[in-house]
C-alpha positions in Angstrom: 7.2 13.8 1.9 8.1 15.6 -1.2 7.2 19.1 -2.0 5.4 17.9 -5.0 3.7 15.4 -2.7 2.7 18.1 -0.2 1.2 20.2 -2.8 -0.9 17.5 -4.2 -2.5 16.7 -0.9 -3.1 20.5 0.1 -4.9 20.1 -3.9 -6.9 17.1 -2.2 -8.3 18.3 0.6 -9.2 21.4 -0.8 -10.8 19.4 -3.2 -12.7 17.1 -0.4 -13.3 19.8 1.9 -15.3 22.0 -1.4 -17.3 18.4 -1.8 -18.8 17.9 1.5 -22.4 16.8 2.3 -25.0 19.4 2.0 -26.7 18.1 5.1 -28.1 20.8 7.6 -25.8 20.8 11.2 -28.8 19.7 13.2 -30.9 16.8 12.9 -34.3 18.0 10.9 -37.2 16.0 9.2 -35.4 15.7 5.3 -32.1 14.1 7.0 -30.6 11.6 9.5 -32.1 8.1 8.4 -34.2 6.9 5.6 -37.4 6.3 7.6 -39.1 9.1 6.2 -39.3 6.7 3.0 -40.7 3.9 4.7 -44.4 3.3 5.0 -46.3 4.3 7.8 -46.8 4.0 10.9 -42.7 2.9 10.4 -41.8 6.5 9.4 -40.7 7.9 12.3 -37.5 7.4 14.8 -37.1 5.2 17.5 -33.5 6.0 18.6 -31.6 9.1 18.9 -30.2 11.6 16.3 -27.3 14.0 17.1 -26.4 17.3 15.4 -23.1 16.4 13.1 -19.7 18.2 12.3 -18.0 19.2 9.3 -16.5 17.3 6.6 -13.4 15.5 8.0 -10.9 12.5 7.5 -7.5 10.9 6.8 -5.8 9.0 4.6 -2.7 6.5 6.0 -0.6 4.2 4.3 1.5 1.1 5.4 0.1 2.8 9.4 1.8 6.7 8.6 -0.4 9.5 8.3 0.0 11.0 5.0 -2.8 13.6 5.4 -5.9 14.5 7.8 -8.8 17.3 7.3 -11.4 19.0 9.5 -12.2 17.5 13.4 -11.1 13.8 13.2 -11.7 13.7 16.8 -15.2 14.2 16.7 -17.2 11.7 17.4 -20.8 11.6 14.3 -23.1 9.2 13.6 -21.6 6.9 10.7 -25.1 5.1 9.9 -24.6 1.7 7.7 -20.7 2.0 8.1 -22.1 0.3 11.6 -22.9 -2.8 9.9 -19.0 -3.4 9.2 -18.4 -3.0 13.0 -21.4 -5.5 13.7 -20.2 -7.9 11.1 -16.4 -7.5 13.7 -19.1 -9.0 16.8 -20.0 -11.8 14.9 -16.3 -12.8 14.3 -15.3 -12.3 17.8 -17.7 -14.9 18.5 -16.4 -17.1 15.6 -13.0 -16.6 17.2 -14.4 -17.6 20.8 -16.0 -20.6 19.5 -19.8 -19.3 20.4 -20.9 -19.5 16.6 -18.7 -22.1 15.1 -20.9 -23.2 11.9 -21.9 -20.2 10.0 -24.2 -22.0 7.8 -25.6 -23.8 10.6 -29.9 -22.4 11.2 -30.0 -19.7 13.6 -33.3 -21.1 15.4 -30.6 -24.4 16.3 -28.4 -22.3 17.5 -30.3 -20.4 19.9 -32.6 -23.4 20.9 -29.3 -25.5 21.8 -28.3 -22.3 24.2 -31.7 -22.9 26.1 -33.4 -20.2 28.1 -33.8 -16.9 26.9 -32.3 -17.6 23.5 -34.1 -20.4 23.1 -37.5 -18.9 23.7 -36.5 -15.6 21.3 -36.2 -18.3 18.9 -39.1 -19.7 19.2 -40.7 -16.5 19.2 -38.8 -14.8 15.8 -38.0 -17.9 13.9 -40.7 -20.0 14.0 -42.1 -21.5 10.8 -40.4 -23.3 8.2 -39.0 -20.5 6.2 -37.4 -18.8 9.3 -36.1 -21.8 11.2 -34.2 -22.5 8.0 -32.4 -19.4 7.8 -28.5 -19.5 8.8 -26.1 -16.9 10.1 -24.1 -16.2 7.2 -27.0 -15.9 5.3 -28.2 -13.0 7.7 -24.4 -11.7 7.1 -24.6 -11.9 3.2 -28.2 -10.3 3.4 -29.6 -13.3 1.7 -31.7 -14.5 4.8 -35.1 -13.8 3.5 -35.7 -14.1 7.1 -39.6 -12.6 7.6 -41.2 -10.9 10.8 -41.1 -7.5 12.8 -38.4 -6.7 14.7 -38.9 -3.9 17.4 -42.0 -3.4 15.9 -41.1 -2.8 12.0 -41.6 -5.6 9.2 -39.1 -6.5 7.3 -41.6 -5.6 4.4 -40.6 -1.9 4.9 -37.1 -3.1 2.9 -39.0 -5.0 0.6 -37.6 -3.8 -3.1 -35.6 -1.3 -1.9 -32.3 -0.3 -4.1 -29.5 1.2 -2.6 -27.3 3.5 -4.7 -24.0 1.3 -4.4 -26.6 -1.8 -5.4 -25.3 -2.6 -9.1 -28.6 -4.1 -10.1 -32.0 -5.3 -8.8 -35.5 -4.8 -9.6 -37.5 -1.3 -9.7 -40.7 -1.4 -7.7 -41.6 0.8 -4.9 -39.9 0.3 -1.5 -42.5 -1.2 0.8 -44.4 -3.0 -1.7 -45.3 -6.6 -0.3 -42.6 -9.0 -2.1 -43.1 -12.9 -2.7 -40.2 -14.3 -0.3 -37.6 -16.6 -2.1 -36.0 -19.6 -0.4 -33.2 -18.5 2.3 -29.4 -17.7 0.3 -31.6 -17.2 -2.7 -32.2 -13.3 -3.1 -29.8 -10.2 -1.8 -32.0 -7.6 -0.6 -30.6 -4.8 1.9 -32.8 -4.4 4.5 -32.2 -2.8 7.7 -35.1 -5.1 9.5 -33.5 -8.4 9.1 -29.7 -6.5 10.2 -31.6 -5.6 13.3 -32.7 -9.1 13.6 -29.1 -10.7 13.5 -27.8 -8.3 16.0 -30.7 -9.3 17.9 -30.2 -12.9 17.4 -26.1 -12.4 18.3 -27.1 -10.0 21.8 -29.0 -13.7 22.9 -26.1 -15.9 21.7 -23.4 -13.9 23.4 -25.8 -13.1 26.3 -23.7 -9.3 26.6 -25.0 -6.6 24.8 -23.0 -6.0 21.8 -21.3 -2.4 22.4 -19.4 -3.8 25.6 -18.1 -6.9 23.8 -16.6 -4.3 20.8 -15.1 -2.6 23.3 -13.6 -4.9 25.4 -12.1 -6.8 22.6 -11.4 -4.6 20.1 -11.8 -0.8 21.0 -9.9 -1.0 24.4 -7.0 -3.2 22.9 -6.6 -0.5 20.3 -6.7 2.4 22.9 -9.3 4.0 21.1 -10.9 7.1 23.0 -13.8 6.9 25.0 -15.8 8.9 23.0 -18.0 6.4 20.7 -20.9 5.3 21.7 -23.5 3.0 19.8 -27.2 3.6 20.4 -29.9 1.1 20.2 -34.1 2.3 20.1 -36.4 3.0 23.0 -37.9 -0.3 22.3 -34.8 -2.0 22.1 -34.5 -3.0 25.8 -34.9 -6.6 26.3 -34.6 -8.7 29.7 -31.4 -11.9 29.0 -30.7 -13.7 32.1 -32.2 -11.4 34.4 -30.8 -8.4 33.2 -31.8 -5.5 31.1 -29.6 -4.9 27.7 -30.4 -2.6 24.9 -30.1 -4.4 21.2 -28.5 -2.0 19.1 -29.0 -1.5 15.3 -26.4 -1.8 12.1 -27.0 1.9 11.1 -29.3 4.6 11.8 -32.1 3.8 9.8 -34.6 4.5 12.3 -31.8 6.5 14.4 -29.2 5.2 16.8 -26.2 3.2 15.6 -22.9 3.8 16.0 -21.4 7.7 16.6 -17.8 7.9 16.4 -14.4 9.8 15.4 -12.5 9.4 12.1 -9.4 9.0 13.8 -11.0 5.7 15.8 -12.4 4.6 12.8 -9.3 4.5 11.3 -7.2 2.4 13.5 -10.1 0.0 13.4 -9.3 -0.6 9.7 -5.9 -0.4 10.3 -6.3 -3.2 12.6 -8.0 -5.0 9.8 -5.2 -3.8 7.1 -3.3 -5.9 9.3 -4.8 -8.9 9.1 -6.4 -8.4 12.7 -3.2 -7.6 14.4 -2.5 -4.8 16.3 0.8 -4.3 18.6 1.5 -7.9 18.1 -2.1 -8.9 19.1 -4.7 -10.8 16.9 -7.7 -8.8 18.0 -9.7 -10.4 15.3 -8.6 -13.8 13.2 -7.1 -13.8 9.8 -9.4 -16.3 9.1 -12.5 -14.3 9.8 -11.5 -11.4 7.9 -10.8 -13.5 4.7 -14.5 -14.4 5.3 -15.5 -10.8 5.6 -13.9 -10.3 2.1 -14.8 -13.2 0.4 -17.7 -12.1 -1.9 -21.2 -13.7 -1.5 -22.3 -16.1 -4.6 -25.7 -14.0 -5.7 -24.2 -10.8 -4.9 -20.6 -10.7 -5.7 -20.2 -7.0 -4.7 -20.9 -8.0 -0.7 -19.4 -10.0 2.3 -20.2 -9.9 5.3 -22.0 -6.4 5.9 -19.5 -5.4 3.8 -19.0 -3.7 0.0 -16.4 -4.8 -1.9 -14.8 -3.9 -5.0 -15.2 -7.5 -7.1 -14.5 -6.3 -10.8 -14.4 -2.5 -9.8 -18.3 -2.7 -9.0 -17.7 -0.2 -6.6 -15.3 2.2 -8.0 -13.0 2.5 -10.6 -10.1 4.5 -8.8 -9.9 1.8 -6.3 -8.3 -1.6 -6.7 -10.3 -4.8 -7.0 -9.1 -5.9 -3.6 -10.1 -2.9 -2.0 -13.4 -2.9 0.8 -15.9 -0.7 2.0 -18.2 0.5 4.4 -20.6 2.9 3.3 -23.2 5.4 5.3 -25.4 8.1 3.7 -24.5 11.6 4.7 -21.1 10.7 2.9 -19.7 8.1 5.2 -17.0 5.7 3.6 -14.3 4.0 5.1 -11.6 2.3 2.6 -9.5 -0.4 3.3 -7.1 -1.6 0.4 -4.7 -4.7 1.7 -2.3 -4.4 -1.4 -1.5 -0.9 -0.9 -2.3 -1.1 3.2 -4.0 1.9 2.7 -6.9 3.5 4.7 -9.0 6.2 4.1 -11.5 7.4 6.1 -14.0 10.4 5.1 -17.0 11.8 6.7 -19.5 14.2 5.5 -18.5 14.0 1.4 -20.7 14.9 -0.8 -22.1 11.2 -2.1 -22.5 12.2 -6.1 -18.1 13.2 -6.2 -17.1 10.3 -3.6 -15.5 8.4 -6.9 -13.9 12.0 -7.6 -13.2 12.1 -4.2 -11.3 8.7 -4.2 -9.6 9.5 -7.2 -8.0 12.5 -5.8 -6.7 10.3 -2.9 -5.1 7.7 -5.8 -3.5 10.1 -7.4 -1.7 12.1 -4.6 -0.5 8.7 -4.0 1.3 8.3 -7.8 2.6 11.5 -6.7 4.4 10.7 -3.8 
């Protein structure tokens, strides 16, 4: 690296590390999940919360660490970036031939497995609306898929507008919405993400944190020090034995805690097309699905944000993906430039700044 280059990233992370989230160090009643917006009784937490670290990250390109700030080690709650790692579940069970059709209903799915599953599905999907609604769906956020899971209605998502969300309607999160037809409205709600990892616990009959990490985590000799949380209530009884369902974020606390330097060679792994050491860890094929933008929201794959026209941001190519968590959670993947970035803890009104800072140190160099 260059002198010039060196200078630009000392600029940079001075620059990230005088941008980081305002959040308090330990979990209090402002922070830590959105539930205090939701209605009540569905206001409160049902899984764990733990105190945070400071503003950290990396940035790597073509697999060389070009910069790193802060504790990259340190394993922190990373809220909706969990739904990426989720979305990685459901293709290792494309890959192992346990959900071959995507577009095929859920409730067939899990009544052709028999026993537990099918009885959940009975349970969760019954009607007409539900039994219609398919797994990709669920992974586009287009279900519509209606219920309580854990206790919580999906209505509690009902109109709610995230801040990467490039349009929708205004109304007041909460407020009772008429449902549309399944793959007919995108709608992030954190109910009906529960639900799917629900549905995927009973279809791969292991809970969901063991099969990451035996297929992907272990394989990339990640630490030991993540660790993904489901709710109190989460506990349910498959096959005779107790597993906990975990959630895609920490809506209602829980989720996924882990280090910047692990979540970086998970997007490595996907920077190269699933490979890692000569390994496909997850297909080619899956990713590309991942990627491929969903036809009523053009800005999303599979629990996924993607950068379709520069929706997302202008510093970053169009080819370029995401996953997002409040508290200034963002994890970049861009194939053409095989770069990753990973930041924790930024403040979420200069992340474009933020990114741009990162693009240019890279014209630099």
């Amino acid at each position: 690296m260059n002198s010039v280059s060196q200078q630009s990233w000392t600029e940079c992370i001075e620059y990230l590390q005088s941008h980081s989230c305002k959040w308090a160090r330990e979990p209090n009643e402002g922070e830590w999940g959105i539930y205090r917006l939701d209605t009540p009784p569905h206001n409160k937490l049902l899984g764990p919360v733990f105190a945070r670290g400071d503003a950290c990250g990396l940035v790597m390109v073509g697999g060389k660490l070009q910069c790193e700030w802060g504790d990259i080690d340190r394993p922190d709650m990373t809220f909706s970036v969990t739904k990426t790692y989720l979305a990685l579940v459901a293709g290792i069970a494309f890959d192992l031939g346990v959900l071959p059709d995507l577009d095929k209903p859920v409730y067939q799915t899990l009544k052709a497995r028999g026993g537990d599953a099918a009885a959940f599905a009975e349970a969760t999907f019954a009607g007409d609306h539900n039994q219609r609604v398919s797994w990709r769906q669920f992974l586009h956020f287009s279900s519509e898929w209606s219920g309580e899971c854990f206790g919580v209605p999906d209505q509690v998502d009902h109109y709610r507008l995230v801040s990467l969300q490039p349009q929708g309607v205004s109304r007041k999160k909460g407020e009772a919405r008429p449902l549309s037809e399944p793959g007919h409205h995108w709608e992030y709600n954190d109910v009906r993400i529960n639900q799917f990892s629900l549905a995927l616990l009973h279809l791969l009959g292991r809970p969901l944190p063991e099969v990451f990490n035996e297929h992907i985590m272990v394989p990339l000799q990640a630490s030991d020090t993540w660790h993904w949380h489901g709710y109190d209530n989460s506990w349910i009884g498959i096959d005779g034995a107790q597993m906990q369902s975990v959630p895609g974020g920490g809506h209602w606390g829980g989720g996924m805690a882990i280090s910047a330097r692990d979540q970086s060679a998970v997007a490595q792994m996907l920077i190269n097309n699933g490979v890692h050491e000569g390994r496909q860890l997850v297909s080619a094929d899956w990713i590309a699905q991942m990627c491929k933008p969903c036809d009523i929201a053009p800005w999303y794959g599979y629990f996924t944000w993607l950068n379709t026209g520069h929706v997302i941001s202008k510093a970053a190519s169009a080819e370029s993906y995401f996953a997002f968590g409040i508290g200034g959670q963002l994890v970049w993947h861009d194939p053409a430039l095989k770069l990753v970035v990973v930041m924790r803890w930024i403040d979420d009104a200069y992340r474009e700044a933020c990114m741009q800072k990162v693009m240019s140190c890279l014209s630099d160099g």
